[in-house]
C-alpha positions, 0 to 999 in steps of 0.5 A: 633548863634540865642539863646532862653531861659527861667526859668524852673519851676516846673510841679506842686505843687508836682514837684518844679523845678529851672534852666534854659532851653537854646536852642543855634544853634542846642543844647538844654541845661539844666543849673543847674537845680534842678528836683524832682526825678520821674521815665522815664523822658523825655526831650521835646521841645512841643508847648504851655505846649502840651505834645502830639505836642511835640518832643522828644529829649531823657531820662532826663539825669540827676534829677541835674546839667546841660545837653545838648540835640543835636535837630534833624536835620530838627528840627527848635527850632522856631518852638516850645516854651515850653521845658518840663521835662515829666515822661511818667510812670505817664503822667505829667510834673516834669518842664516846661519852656516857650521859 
């Protein structure tokens, strides 16, 4: 089983951001992450920090701990290499990682 990771940080000086962003097989996992608090946040695998060539994998589940987000069938991890934490209310990232 093919696994990538990287370190999340934060969106920006406003969204400090820890943990760490996996992806093994056809999973997406956040392990004991810390996130500021910021309403509608979203999980997306996207392409170099793009929110908009990103796919959507579903609300964040969680601002602490760890979590798991099942990838789409048809959808190839490789094809991506940022994950971000995206609050659609404001149009930023609260945590991003490069893969």
């Amino acid at each position: 089983m093919n696994m990538i990771s990287g370190n999340l940080v934060g969106g920006d000086d406003a969204h400090p951001a820890s943990g760490t962003i996996k992806i093994e097989g056809d999973v997406l996992k956040l392990v004991e992450v810390q996130l500021s608090e910021a309403p509608d946040a979203r999980v997306l695998l996207a392409k170099e920090f793009d929110e908009s060539s990103g796919m959507r994998l579903g609300p964040l589940q969680g601002f602490t701990g760890s979590h798991e987000y099942p990838l789409p069938s048809g959808v190839d991890a490789k094809d991506y290499n940022t994950v971000l934490i995206w609050c659609d209310e404001f149009n930023v990232p609260i945590g991003k990682a490069q893969l």
